[in-house]
LOBATOR-479231 format. One record per residue: x, y, z of N, C-alpha, C in turn; residue in one letter. Coordinates in nm, 4 decimals. Each point is the difference from the previous one (the first is absolute). Last residue first. Layout:
! LOBATOR-479231
<nxx X nyy Y nzz Z caxx X cayy Y cazz Z cxx X cyy Y czz Z type A>
...
! end
This chain:
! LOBATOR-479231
<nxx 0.5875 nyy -0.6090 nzz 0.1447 caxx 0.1923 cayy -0.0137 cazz -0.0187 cxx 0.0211 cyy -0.0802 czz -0.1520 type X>
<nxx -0.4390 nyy 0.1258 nzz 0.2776 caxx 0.0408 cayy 0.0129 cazz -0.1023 cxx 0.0868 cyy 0.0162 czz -0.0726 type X>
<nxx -0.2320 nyy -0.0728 nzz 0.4706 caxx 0.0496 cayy -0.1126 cazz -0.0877 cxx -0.0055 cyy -0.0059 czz -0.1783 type X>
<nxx -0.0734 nyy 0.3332 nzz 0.3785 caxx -0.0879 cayy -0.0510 cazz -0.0707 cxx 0.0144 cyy -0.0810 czz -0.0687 type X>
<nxx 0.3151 nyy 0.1215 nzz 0.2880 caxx -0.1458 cayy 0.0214 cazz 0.0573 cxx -0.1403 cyy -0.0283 czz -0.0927 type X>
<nxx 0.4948 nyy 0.1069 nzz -0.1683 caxx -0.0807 cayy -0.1844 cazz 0.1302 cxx -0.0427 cyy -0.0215 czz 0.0119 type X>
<nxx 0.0550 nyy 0.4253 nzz -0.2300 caxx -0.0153 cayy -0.1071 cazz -0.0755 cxx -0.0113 cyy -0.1567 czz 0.0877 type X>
<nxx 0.0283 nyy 0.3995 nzz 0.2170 caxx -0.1221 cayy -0.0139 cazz -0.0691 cxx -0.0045 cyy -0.1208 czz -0.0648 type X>
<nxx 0.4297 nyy 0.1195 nzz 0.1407 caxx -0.1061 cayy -0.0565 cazz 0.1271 cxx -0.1334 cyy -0.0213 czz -0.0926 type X>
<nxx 0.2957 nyy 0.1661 nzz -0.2650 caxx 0.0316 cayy -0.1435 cazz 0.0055 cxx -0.0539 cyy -0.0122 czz 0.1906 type X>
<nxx -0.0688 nyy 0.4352 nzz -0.1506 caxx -0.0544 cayy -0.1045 cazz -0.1446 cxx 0.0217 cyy -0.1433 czz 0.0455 type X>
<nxx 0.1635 nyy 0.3264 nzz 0.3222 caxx -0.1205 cayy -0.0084 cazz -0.0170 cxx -0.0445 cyy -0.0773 czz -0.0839 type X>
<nxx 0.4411 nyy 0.0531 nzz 0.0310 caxx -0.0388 cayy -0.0667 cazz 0.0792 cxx -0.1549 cyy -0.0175 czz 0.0056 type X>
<nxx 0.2302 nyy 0.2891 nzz -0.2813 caxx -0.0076 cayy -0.1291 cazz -0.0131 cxx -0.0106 cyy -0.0939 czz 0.0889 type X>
<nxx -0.0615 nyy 0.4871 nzz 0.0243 caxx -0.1163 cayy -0.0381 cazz -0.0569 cxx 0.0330 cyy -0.1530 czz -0.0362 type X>
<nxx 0.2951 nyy 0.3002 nzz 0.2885 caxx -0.1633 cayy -0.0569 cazz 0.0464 cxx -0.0704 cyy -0.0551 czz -0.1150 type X>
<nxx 0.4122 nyy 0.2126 nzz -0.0585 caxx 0.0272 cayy -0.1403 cazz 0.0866 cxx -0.0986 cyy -0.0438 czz 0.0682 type X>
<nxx -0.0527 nyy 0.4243 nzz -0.2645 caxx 0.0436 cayy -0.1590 cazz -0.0476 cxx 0.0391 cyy -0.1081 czz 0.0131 type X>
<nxx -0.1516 nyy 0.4306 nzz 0.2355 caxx -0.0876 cayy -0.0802 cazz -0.0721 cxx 0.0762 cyy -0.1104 czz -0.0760 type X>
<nxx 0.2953 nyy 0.3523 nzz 0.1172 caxx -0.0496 cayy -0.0754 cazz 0.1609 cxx -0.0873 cyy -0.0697 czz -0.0659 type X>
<nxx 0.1463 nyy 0.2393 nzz -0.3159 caxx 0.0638 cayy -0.0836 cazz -0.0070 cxx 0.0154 cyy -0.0768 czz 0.1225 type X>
<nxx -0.2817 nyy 0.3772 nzz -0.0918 caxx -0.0294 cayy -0.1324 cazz -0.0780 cxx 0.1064 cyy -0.1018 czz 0.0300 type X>
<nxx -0.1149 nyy 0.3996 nzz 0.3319 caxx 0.0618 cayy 0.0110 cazz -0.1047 cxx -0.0008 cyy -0.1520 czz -0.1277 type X>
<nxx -0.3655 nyy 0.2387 nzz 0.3427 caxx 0.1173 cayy -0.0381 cazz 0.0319 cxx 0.0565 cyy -0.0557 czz -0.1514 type X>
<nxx -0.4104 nyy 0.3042 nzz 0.0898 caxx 0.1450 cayy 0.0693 cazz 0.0016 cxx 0.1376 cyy -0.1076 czz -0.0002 type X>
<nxx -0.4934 nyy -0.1777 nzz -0.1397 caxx -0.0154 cayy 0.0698 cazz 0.0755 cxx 0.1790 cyy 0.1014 czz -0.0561 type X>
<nxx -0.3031 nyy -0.3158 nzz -0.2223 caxx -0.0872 cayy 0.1227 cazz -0.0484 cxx 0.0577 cyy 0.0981 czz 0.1367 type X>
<nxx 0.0919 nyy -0.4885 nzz -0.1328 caxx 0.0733 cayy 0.0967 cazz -0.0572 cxx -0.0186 cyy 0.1520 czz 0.0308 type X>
<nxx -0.2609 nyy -0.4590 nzz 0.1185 caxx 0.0174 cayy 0.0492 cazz -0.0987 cxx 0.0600 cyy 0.1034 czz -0.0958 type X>
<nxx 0.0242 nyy -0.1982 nzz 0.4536 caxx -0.0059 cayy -0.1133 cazz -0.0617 cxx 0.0171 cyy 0.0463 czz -0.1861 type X>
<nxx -0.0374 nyy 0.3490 nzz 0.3494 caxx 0.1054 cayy -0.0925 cazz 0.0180 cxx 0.0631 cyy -0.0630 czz -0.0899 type X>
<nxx -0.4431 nyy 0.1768 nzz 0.0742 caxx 0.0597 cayy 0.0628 cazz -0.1125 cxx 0.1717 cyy -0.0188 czz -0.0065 type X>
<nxx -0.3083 nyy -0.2598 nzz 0.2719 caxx -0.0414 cayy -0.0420 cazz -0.0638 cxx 0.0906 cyy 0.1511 czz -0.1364 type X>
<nxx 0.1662 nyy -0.1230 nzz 0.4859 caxx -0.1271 cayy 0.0348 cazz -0.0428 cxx 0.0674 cyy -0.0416 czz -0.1499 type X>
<nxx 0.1402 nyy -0.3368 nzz 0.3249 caxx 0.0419 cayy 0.1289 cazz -0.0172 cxx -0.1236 cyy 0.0707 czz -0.0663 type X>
<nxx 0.0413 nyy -0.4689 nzz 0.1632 caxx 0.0303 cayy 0.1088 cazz 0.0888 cxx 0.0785 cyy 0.1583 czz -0.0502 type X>
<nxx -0.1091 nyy -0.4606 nzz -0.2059 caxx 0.1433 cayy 0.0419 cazz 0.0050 cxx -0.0033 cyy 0.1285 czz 0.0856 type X>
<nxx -0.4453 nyy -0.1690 nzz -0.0716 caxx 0.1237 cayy -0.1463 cazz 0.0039 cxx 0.1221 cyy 0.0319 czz 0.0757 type X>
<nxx -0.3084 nyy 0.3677 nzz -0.1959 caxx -0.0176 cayy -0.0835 cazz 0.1263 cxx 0.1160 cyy -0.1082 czz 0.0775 type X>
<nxx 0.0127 nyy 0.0964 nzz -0.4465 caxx 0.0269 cayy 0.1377 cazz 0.0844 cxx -0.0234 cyy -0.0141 czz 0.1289 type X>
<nxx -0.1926 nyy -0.3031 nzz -0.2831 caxx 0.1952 cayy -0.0054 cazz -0.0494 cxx 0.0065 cyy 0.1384 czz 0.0682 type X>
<nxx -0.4422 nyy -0.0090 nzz -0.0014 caxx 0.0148 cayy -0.1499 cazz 0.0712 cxx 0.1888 cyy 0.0010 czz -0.0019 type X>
<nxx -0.1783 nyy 0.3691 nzz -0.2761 caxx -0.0419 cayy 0.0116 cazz 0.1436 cxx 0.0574 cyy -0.1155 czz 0.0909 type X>
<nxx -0.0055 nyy -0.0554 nzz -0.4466 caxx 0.1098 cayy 0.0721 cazz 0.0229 cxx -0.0144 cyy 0.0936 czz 0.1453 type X>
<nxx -0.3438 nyy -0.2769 nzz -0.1614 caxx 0.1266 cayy -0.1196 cazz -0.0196 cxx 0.1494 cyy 0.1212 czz 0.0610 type X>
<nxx -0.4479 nyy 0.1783 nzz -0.1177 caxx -0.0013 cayy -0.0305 cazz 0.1762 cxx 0.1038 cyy -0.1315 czz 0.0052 type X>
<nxx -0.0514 nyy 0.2603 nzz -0.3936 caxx 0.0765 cayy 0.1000 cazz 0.1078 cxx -0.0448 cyy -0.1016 czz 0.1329 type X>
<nxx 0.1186 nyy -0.2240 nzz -0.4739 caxx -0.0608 cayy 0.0519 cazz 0.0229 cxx -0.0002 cyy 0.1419 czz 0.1974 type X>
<nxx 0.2182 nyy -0.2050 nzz -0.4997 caxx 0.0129 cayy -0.0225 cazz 0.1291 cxx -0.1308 cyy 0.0952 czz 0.0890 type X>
<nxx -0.0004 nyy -0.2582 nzz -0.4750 caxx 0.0390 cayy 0.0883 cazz 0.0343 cxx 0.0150 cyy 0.0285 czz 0.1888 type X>
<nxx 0.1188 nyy -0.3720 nzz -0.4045 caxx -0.0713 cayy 0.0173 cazz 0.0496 cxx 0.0625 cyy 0.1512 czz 0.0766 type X>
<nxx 0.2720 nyy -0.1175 nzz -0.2930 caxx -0.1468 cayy -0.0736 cazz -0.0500 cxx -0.0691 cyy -0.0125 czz 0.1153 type X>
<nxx 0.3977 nyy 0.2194 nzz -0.0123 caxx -0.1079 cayy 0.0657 cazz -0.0354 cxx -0.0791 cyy -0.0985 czz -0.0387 type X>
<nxx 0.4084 nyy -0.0426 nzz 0.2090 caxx 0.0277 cayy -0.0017 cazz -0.1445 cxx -0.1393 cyy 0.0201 czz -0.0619 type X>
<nxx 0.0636 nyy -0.0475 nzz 0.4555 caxx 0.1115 cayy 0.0443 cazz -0.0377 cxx -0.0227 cyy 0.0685 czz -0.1210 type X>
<nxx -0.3344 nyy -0.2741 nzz 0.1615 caxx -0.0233 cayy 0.1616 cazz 0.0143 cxx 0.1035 cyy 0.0667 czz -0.0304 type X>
<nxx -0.0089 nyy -0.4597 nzz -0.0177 caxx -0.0661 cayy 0.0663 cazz -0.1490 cxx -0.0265 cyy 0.1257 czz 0.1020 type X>
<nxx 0.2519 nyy -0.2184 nzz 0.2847 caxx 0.1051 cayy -0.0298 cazz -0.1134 cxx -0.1163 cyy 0.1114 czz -0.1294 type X>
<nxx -0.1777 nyy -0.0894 nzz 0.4109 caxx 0.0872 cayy 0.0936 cazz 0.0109 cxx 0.0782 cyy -0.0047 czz -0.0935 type X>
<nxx -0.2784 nyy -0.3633 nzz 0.0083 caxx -0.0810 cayy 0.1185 cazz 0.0000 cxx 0.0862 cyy 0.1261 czz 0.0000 type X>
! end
């Protein structure tokens, strides 16, 4: 499921990106870029996320 939102076949939706914000205890413009911290802190967050997701849904 997190693999076709990667790559746009399916679309993400906001209470999936609420729930992944939640999760990871941070807010939600965090998750999505929309705050001051600098991108290159975000990138050691987003591959761990995909390949938890991906476990989690047994879509490895």
């Amino acid at each position: 499921m997190v693999n076709q939102m990667e790559c746009g076949a399916r679309p993400v939706s906001d209470d999936f990106v609420s729930a992944v914000a939640h999760v990871l205890n941070i807010d939600v413009t965090t998750l999505t870029g929309q705050n001051s911290m600098p991108d290159h802190r975000l990138d050691g967050l987003v591959a761990p996320i995909l390949v938890a997701c991906d476990h989690a849904w047994g879509t490895e």
